[in-house]
LUMLUMDREN-2810 file (N, C-alpha, C; in Angstrom, 1 decimal):
<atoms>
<atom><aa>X</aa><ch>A</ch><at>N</at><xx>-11.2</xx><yy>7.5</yy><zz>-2.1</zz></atom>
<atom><aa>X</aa><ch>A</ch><at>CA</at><xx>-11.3</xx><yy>6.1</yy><zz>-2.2</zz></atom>
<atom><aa>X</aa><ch>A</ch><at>C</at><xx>-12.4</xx><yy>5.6</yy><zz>-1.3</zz></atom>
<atom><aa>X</aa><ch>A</ch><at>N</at><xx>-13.0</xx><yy>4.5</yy><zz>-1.8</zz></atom>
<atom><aa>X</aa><ch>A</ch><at>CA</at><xx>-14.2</xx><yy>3.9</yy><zz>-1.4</zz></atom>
<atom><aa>X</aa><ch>A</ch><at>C</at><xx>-14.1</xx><yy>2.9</yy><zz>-1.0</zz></atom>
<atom><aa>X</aa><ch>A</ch><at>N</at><xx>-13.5</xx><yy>2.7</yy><zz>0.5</zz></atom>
<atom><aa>X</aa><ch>A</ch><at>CA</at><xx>-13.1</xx><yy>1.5</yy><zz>0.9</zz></atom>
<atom><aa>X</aa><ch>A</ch><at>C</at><xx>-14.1</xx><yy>0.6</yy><zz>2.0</zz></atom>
<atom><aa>X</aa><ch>A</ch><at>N</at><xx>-14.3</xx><yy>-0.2</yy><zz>2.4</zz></atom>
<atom><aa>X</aa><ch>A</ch><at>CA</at><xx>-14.7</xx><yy>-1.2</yy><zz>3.6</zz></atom>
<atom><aa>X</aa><ch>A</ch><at>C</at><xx>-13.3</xx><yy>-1.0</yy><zz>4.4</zz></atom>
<atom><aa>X</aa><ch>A</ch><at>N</at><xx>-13.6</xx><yy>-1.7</yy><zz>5.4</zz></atom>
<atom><aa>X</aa><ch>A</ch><at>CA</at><xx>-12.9</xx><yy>-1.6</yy><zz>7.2</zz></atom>
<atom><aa>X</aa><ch>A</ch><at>C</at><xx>-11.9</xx><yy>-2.4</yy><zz>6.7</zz></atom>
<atom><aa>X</aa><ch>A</ch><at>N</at><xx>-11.8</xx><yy>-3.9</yy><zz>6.3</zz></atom>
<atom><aa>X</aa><ch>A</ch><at>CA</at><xx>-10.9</xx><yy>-4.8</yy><zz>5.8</zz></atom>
<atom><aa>X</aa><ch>A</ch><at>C</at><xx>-9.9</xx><yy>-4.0</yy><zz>4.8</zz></atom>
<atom><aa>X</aa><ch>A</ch><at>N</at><xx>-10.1</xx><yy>-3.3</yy><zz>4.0</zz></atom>
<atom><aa>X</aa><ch>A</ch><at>CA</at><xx>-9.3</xx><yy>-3.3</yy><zz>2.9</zz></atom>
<atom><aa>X</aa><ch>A</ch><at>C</at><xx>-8.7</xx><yy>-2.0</yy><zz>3.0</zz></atom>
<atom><aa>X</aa><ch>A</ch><at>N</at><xx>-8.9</xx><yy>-1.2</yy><zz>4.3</zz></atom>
<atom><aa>X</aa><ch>A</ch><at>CA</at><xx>-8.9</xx><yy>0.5</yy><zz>5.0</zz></atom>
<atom><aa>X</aa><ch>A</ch><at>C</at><xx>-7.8</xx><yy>-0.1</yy><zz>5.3</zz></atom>
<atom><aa>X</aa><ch>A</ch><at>N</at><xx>-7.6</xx><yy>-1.1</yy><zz>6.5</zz></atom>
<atom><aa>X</aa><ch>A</ch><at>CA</at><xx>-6.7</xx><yy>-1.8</yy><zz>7.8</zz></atom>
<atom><aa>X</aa><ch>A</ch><at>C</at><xx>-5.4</xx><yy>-2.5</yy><zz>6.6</zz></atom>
<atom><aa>X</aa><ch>A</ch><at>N</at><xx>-6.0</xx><yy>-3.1</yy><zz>5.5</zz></atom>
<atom><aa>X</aa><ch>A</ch><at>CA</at><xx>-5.1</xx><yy>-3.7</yy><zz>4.8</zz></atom>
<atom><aa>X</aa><ch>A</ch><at>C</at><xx>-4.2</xx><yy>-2.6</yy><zz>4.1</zz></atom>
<atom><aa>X</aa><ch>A</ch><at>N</at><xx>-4.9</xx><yy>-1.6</yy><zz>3.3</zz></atom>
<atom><aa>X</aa><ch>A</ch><at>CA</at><xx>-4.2</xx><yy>-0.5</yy><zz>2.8</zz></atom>
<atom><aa>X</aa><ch>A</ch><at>C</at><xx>-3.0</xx><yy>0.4</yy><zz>3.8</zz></atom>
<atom><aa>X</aa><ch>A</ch><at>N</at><xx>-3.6</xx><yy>0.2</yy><zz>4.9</zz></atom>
<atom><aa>X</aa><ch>A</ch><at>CA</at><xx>-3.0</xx><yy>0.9</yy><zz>6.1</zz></atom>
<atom><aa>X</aa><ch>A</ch><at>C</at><xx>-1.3</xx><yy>0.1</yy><zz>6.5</zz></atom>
<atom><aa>X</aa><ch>A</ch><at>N</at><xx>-1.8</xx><yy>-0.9</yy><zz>6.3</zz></atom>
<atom><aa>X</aa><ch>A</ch><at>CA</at><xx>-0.7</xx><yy>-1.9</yy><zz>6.7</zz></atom>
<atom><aa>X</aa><ch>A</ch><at>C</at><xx>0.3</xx><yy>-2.3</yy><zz>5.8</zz></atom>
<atom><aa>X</aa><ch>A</ch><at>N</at><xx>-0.3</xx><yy>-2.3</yy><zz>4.2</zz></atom>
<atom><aa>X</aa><ch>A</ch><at>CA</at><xx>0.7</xx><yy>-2.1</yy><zz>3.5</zz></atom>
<atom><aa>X</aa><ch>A</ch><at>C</at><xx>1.5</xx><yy>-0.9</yy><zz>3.4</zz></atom>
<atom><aa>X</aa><ch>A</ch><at>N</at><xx>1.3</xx><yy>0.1</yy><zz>3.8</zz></atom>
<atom><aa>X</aa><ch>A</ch><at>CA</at><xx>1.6</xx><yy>1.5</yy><zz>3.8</zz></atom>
<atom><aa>X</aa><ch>A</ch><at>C</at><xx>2.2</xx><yy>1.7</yy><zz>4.9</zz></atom>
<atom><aa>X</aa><ch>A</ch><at>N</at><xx>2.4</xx><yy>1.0</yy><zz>6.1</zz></atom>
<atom><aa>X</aa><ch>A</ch><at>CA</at><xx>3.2</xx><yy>0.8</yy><zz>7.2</zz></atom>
<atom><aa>X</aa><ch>A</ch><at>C</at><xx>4.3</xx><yy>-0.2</yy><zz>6.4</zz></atom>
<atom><aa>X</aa><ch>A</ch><at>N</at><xx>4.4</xx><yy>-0.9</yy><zz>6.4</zz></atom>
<atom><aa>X</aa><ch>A</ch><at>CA</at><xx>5.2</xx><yy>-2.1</yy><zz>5.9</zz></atom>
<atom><aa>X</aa><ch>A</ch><at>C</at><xx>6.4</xx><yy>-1.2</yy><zz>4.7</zz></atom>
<atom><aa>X</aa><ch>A</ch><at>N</at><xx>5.4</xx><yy>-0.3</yy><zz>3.9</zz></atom>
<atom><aa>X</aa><ch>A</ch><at>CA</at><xx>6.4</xx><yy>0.4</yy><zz>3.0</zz></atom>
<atom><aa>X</aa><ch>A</ch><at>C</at><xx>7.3</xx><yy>1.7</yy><zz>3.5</zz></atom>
<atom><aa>X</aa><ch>A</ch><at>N</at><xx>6.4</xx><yy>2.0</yy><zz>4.5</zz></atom>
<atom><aa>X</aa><ch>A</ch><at>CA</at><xx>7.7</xx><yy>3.0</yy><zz>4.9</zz></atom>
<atom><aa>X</aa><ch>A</ch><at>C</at><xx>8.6</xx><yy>2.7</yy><zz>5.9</zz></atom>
<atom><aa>X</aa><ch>A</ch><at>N</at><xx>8.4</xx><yy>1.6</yy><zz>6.6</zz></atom>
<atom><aa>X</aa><ch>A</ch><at>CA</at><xx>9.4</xx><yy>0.8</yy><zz>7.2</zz></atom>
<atom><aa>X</aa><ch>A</ch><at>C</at><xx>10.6</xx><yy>0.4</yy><zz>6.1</zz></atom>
<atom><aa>X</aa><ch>A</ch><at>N</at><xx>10.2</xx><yy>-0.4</yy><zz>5.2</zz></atom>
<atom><aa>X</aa><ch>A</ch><at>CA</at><xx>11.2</xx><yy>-0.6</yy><zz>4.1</zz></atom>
<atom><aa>X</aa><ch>A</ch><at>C</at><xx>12.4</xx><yy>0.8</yy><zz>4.0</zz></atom>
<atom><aa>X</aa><ch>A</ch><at>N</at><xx>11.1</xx><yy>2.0</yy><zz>3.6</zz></atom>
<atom><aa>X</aa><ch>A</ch><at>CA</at><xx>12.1</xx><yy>2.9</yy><zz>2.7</zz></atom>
<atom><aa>X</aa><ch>A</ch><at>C</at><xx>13.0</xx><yy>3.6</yy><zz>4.4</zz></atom>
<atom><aa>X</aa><ch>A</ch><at>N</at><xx>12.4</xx><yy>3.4</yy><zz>5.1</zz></atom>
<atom><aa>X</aa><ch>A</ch><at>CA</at><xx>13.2</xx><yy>3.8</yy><zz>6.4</zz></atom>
<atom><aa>X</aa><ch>A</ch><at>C</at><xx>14.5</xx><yy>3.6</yy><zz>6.7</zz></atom>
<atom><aa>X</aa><ch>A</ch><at>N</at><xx>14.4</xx><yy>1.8</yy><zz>6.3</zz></atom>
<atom><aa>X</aa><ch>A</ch><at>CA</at><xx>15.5</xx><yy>1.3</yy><zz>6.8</zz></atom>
<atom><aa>X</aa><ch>A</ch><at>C</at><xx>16.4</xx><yy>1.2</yy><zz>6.0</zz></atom>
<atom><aa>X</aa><ch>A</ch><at>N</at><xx>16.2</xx><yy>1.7</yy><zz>4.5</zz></atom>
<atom><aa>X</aa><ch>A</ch><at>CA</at><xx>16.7</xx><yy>2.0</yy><zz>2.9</zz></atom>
<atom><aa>X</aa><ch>A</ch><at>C</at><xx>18.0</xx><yy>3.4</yy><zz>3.5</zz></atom>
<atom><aa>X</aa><ch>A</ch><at>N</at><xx>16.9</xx><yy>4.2</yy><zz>3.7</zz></atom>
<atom><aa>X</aa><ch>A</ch><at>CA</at><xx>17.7</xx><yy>5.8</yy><zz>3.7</zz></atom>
<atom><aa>X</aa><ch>A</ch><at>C</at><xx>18.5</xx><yy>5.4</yy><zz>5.6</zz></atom>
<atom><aa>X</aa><ch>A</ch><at>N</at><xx>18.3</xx><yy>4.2</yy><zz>6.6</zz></atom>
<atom><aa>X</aa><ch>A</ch><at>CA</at><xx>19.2</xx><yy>4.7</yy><zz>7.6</zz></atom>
<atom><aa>X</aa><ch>A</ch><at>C</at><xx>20.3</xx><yy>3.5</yy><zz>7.1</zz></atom>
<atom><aa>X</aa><ch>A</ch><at>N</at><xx>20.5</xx><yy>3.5</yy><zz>5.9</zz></atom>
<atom><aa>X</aa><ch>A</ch><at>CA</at><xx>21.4</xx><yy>2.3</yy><zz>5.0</zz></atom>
<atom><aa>X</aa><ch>A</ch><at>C</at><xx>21.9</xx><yy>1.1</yy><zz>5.9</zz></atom>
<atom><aa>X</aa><ch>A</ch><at>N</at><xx>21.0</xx><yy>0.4</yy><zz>6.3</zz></atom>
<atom><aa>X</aa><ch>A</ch><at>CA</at><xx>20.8</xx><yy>-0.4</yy><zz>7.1</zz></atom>
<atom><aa>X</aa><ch>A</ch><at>C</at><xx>20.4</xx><yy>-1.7</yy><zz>6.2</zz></atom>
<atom><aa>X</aa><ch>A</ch><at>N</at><xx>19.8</xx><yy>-1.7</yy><zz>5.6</zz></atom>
<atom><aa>X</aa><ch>A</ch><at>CA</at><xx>19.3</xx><yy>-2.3</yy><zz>3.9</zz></atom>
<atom><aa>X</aa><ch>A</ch><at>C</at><xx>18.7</xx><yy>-2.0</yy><zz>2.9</zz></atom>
<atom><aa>X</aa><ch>A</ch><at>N</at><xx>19.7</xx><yy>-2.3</yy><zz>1.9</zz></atom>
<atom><aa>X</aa><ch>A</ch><at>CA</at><xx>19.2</xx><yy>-2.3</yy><zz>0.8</zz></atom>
<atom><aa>X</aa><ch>A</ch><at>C</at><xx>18.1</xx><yy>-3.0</yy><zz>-0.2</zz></atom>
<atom><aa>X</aa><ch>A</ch><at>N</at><xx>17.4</xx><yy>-3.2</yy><zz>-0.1</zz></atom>
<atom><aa>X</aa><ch>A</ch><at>CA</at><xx>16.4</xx><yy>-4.0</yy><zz>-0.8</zz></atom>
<atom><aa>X</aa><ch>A</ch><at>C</at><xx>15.7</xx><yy>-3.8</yy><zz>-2.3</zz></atom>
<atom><aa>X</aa><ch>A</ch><at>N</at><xx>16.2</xx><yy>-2.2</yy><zz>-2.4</zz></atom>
<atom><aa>X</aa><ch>A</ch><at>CA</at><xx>15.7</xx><yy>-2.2</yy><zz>-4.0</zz></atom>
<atom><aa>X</aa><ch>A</ch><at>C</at><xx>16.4</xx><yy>-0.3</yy><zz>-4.4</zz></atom>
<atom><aa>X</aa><ch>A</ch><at>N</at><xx>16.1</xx><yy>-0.6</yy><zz>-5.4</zz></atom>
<atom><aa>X</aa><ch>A</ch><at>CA</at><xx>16.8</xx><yy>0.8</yy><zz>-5.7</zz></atom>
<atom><aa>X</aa><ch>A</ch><at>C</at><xx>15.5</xx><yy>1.7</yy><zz>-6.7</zz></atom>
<atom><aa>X</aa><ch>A</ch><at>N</at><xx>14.1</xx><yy>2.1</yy><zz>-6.0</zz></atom>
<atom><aa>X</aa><ch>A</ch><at>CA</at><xx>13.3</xx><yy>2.5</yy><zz>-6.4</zz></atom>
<atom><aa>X</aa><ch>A</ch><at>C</at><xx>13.2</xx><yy>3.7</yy><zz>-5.5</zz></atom>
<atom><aa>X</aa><ch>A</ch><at>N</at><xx>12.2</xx><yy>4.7</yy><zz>-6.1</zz></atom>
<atom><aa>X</aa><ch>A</ch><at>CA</at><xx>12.0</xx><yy>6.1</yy><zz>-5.2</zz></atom>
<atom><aa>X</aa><ch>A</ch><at>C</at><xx>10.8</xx><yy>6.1</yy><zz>-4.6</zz></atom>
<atom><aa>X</aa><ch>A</ch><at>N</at><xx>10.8</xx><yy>6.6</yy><zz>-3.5</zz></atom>
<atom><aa>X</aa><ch>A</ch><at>CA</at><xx>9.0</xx><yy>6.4</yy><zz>-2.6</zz></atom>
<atom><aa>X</aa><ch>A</ch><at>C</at><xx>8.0</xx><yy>6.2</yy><zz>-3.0</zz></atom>
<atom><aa>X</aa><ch>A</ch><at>N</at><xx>8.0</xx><yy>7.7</yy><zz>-4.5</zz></atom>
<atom><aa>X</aa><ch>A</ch><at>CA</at><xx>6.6</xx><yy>7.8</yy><zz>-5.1</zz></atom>
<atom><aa>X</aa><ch>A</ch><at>C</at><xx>6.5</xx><yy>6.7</yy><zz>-6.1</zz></atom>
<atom><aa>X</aa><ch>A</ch><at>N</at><xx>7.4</xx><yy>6.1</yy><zz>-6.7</zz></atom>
<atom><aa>X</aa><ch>A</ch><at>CA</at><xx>7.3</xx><yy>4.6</yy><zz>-7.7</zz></atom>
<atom><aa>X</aa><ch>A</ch><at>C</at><xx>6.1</xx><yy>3.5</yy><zz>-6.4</zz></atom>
<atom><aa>X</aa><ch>A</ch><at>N</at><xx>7.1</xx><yy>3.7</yy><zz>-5.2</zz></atom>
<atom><aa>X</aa><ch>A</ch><at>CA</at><xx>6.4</xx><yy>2.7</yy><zz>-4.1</zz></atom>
<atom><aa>X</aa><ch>A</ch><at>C</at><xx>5.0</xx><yy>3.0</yy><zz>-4.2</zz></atom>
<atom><aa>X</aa><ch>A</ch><at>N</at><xx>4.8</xx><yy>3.9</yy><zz>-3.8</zz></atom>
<atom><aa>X</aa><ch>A</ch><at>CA</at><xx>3.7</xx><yy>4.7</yy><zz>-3.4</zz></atom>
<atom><aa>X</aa><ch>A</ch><at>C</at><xx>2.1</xx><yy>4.5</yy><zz>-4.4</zz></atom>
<atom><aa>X</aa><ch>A</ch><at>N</at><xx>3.1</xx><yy>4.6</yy><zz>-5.7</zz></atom>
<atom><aa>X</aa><ch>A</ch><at>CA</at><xx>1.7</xx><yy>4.3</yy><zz>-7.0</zz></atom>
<atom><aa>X</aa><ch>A</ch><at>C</at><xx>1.7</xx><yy>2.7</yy><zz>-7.0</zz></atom>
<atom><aa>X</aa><ch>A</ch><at>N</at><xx>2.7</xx><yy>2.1</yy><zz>-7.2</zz></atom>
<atom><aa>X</aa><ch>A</ch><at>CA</at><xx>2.7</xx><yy>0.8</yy><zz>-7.1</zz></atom>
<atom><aa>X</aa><ch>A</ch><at>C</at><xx>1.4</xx><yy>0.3</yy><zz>-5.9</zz></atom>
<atom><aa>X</aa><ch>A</ch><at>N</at><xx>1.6</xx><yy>0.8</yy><zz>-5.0</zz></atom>
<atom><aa>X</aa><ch>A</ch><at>CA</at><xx>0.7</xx><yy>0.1</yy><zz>-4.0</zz></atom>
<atom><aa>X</aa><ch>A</ch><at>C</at><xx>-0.9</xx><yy>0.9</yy><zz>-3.8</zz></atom>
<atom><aa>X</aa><ch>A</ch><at>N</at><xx>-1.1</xx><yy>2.2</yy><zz>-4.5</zz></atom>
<atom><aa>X</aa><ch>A</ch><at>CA</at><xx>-2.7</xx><yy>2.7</yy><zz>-5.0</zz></atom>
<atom><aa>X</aa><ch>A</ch><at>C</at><xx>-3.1</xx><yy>1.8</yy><zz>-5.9</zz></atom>
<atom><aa>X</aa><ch>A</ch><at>N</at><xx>-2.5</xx><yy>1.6</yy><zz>-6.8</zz></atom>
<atom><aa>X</aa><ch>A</ch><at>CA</at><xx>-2.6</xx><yy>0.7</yy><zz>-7.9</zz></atom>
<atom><aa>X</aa><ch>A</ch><at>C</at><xx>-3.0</xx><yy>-0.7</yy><zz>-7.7</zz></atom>
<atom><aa>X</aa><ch>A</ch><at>N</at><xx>-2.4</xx><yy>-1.5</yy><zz>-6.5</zz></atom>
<atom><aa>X</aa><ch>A</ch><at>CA</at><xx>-2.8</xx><yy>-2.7</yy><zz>-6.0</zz></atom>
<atom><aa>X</aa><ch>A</ch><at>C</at><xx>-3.9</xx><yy>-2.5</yy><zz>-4.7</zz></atom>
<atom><aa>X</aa><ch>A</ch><at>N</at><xx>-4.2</xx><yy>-1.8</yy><zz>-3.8</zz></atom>
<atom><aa>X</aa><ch>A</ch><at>CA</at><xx>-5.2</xx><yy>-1.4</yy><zz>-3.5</zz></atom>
<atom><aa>X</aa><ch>A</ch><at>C</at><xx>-6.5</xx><yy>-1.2</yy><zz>-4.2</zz></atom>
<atom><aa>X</aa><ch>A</ch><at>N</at><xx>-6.4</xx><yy>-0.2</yy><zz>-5.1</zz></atom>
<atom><aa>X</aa><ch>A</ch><at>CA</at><xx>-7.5</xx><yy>0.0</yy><zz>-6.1</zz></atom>
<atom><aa>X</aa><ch>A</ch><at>C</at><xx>-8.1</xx><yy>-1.6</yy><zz>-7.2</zz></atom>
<atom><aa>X</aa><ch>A</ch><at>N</at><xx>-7.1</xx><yy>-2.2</yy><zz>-7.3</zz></atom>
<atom><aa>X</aa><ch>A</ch><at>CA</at><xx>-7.1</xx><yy>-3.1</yy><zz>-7.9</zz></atom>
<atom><aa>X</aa><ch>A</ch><at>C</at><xx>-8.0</xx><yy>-4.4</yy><zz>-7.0</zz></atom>
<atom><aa>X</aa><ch>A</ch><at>N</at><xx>-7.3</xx><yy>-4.3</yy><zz>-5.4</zz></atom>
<atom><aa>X</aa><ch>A</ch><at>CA</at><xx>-8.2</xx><yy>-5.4</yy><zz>-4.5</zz></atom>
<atom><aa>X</aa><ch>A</ch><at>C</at><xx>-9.3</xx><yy>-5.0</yy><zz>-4.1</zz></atom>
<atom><aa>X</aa><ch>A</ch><at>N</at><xx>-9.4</xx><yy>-3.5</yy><zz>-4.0</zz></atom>
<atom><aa>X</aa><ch>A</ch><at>CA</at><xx>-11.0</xx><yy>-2.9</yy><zz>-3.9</zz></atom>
<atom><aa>X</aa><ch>A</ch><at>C</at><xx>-12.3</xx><yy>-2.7</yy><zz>-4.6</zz></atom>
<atom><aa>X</aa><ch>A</ch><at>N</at><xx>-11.7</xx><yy>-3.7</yy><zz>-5.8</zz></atom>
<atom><aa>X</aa><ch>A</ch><at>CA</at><xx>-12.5</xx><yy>-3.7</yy><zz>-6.8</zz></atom>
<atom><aa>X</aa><ch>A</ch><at>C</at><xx>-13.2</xx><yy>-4.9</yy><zz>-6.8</zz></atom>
<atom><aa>X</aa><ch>A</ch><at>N</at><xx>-12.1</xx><yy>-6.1</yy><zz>-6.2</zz></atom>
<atom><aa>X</aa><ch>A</ch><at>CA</at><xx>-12.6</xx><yy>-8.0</yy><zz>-6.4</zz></atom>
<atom><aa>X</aa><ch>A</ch><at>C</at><xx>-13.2</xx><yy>-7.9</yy><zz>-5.0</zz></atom>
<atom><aa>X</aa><ch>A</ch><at>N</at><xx>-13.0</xx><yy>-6.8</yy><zz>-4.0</zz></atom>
<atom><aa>X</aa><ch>A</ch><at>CA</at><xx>-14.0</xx><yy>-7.0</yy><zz>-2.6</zz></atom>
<atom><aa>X</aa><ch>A</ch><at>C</at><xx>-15.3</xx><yy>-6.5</yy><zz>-3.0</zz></atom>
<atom><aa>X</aa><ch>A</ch><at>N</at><xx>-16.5</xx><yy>-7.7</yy><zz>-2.3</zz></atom>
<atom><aa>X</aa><ch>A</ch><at>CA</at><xx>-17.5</xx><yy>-7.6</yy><zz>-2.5</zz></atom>
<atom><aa>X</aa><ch>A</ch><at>C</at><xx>-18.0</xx><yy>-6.8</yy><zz>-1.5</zz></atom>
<atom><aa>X</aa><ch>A</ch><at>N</at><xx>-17.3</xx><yy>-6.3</yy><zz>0.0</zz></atom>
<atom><aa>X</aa><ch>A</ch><at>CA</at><xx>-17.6</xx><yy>-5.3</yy><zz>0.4</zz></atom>
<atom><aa>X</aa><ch>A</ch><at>C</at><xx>-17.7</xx><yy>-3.7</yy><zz>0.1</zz></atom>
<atom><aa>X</aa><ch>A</ch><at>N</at><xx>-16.4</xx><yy>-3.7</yy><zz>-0.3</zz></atom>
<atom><aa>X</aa><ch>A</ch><at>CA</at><xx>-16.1</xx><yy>-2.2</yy><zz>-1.2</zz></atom>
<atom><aa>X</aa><ch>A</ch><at>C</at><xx>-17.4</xx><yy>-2.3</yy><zz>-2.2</zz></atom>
<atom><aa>X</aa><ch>A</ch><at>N</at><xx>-17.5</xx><yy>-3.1</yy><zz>-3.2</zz></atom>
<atom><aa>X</aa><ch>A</ch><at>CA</at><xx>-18.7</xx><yy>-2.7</yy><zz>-3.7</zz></atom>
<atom><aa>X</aa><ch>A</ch><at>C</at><xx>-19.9</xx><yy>-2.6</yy><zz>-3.6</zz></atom>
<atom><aa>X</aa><ch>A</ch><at>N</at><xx>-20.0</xx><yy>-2.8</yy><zz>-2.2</zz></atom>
<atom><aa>X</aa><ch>A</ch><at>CA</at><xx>-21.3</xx><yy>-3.0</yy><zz>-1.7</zz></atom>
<atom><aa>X</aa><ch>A</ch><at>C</at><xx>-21.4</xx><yy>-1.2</yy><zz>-0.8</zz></atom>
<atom><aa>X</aa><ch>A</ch><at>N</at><xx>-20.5</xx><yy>-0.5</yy><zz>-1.0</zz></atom>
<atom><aa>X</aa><ch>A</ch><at>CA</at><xx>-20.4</xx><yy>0.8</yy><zz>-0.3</zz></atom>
<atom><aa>X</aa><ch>A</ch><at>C</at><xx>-20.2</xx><yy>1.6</yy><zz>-1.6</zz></atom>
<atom><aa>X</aa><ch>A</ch><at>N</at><xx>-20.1</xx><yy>1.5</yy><zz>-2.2</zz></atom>
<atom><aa>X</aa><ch>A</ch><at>CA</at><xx>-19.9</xx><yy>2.4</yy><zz>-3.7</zz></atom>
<atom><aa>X</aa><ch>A</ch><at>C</at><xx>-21.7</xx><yy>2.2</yy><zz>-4.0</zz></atom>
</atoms>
């Protein structure tokens, strides 16, 4: 993936934020959804790849 610093830190952070979720999923502390990691997982390459596309930094590195 061909990313800028912004959208590295953003990707990173969404990816923190999601295993926090599935953390506190499996220490059944809350429930929040009834999906499986890797559903998570594509869901948010998918929106990554998606923001890395409308950044005019990212495409200024590709």
């Amino acid at each position: 993936m061909h990313m800028c610093k912004k959208c590295g830190m953003l990707f990173s952070l969404l990816l923190l934020i999601l295993g926090v979720l599935f953390l506190l999923q499996d220490l059944e502390i809350w429930a929040f959804w009834n999906i499986s990691w890797y559903t998570g997982l594509f869901l948010l390459l998918g929106i990554s790849h998606i923001g890395s596309g409308y950044c005019k930094d990212c495409k200024k590195k590709k």
